[in-house]
C-alpha positions as CSV (number, residue, x, y, z in Angstrom):
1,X,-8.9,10.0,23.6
2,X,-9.7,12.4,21.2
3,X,-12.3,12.0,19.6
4,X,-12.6,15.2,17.3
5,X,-9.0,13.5,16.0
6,X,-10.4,9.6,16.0
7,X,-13.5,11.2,13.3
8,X,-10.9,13.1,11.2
9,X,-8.8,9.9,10.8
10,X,-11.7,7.6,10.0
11,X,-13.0,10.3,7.3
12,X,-9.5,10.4,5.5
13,X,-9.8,6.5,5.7
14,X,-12.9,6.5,3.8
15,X,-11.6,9.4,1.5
16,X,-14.3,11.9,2.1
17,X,-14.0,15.0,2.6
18,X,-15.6,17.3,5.4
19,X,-18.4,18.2,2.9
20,X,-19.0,14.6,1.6
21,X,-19.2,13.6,5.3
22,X,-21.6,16.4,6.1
23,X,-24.1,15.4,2.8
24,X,-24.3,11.5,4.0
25,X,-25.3,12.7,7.8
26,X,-27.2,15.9,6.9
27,X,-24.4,17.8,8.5
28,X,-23.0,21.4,7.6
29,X,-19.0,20.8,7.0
30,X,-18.7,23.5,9.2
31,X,-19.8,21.6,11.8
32,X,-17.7,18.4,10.7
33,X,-15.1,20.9,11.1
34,X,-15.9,22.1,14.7
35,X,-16.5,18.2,15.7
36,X,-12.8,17.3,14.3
37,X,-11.6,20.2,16.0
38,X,-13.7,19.1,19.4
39,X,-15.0,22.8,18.9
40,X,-18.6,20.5,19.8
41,X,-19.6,17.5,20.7
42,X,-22.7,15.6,18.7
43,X,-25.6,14.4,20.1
44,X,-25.9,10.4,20.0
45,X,-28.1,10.2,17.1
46,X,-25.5,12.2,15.2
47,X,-22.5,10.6,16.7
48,X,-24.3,7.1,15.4
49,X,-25.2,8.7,12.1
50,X,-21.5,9.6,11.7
51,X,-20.2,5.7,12.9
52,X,-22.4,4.7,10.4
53,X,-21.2,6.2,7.4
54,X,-16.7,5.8,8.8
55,X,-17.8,2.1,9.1
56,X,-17.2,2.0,13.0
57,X,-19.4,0.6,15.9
58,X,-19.3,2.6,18.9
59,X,-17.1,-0.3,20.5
60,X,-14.5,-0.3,17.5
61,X,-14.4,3.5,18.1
62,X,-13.6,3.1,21.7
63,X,-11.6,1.0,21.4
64,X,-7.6,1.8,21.9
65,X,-5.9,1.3,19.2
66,X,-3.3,-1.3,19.7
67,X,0.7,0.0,18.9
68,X,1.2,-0.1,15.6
69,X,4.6,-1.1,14.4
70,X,6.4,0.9,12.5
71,X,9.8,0.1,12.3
72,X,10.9,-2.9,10.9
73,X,13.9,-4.7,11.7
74,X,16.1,-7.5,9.4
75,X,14.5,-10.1,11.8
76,X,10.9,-8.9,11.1
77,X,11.4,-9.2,7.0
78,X,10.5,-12.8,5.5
79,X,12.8,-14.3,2.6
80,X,11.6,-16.6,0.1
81,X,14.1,-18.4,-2.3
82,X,13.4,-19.8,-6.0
83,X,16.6,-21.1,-7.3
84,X,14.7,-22.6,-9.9
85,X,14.2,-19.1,-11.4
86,X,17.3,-17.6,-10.2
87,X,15.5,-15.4,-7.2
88,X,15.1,-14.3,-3.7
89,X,12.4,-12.1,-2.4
90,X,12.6,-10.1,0.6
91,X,9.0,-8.8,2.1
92,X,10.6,-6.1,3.8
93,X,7.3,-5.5,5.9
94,X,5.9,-8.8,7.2
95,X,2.1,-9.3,6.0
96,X,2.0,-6.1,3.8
97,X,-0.4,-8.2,1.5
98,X,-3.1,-7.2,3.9
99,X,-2.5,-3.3,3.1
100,X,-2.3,-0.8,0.0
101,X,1.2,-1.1,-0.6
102,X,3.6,-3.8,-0.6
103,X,7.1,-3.7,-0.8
104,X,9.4,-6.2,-1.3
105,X,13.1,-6.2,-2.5
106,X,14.3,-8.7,-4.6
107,X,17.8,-10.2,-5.8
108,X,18.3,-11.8,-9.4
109,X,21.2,-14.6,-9.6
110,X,22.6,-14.1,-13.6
111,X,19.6,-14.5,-16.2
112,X,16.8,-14.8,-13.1
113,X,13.3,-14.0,-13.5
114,X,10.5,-13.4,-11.2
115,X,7.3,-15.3,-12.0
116,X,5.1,-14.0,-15.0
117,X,1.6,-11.8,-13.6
118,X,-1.9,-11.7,-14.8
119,X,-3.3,-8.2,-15.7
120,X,-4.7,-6.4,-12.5
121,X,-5.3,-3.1,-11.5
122,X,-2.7,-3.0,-9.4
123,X,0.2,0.1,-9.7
124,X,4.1,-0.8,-9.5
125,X,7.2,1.1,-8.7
126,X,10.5,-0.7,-9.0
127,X,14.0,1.1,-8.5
128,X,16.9,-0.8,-9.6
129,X,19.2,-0.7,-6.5
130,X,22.1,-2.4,-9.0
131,X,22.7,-4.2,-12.2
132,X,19.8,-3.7,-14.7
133,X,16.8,-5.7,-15.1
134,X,13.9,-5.8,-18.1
135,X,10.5,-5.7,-17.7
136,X,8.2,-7.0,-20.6
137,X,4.9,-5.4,-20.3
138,X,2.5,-7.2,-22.8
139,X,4.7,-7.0,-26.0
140,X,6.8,-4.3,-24.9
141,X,10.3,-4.9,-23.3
142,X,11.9,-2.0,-20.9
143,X,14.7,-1.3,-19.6
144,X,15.9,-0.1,-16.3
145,X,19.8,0.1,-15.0
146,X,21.1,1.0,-11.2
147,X,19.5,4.4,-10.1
148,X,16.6,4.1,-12.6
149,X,12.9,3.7,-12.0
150,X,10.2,2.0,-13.5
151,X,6.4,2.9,-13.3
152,X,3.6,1.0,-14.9
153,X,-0.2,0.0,-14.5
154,X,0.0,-3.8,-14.9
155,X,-3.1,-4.2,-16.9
156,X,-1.2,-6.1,-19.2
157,X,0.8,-9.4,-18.6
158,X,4.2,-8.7,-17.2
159,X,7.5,-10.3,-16.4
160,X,10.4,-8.7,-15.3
161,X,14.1,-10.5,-15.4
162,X,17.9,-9.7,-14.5
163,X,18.8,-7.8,-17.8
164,X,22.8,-8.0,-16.1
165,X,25.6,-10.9,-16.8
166,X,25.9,-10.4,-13.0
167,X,23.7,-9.9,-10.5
168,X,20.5,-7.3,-9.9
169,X,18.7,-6.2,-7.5
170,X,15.4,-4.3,-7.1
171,X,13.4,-2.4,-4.8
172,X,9.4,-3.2,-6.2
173,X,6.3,-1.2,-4.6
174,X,2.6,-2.6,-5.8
175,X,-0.9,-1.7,-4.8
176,X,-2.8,-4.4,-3.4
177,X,-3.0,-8.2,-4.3
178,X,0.4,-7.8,-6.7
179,X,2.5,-10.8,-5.3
């Protein structure tokens, strides 16, 4: 294990940087440094001091991490069908709800809409993989054909539909607790 490594992860976790780290344990960043680069090795009082602040017991911190998987096949992705409004969602990684991103593609039938959100802090990214879609964002309509992006805070309400006579499809990314 290393465990210079395994405190330089945790850090970037918490977004701190090597000084931020040092000024909640009483620590030089220099010496953050040298631990991250297993130039030394803390004594236990500051190896708890540091577990402390990353959020880790000393168990969680032993622990080995179990494989993480990062390729995901057609077999791993989840469909979800509304032929009432003209949709299907793909999750294209299988419970991305519990991370920061979550991608999902979805395919409108002709004059399909996904459900209408809530404001939220959350960020979205859609490309338009084909056909053309509209997204009203509070009063506002936008539109977005095949090789086109959209970008948008969602603090207002927001609805996006198949702008096409045919068929659309999109690829959306959100932040957390979009869908």
């Amino acid at each position: 294990m290393d465990i210079g490594q395994k405190i330089r992860n945790l850090r970037m976790r918490k977004n701190l940087t090597q000084e931020e780290l040092g000024e909640r344990t009483d620590l030089s960043k220099g010496y953050i440094s040298q631990l991250e680069h297993n130039q030394s090795s803390p004594s236990m009082e500051t190896f708890f001091d540091l577990l402390s602040v990353l959020g880790q017991t000393p168990a969680e911190f032993f622990s080995e991490e179990p494989n993480q998987q990062l390729v995901y096949t057609r077999a791993d992705q989840i469909d979800y069908v509304d032929e009432e409004r003209g949709y299907q969602l793909r999750w294209l990684v299988p419970e991305s709800n519990e991370n920061e991103m979550e991608p999902v593609q979805i395919t409108f039938r002709a004059k399909g809409e996904f459900k209408t959100f809530e404001p939220s802090p959350a960020e979205t990214f859609i490309y338009v993989v084909s056909g053309r879609v509209r997204l009203w964002l509070g009063e506002r309509e936008y539109q977005a054909k095949k090789g086109e992006t959209i970008y948008f805070h969602a603090t207002k309400q927001h609805r996006i539909q198949n702008a096409a006579t045919g068929k659309s499809e999109i690829l959306l990314v959100a932040t957390a607790s979009y869908l």
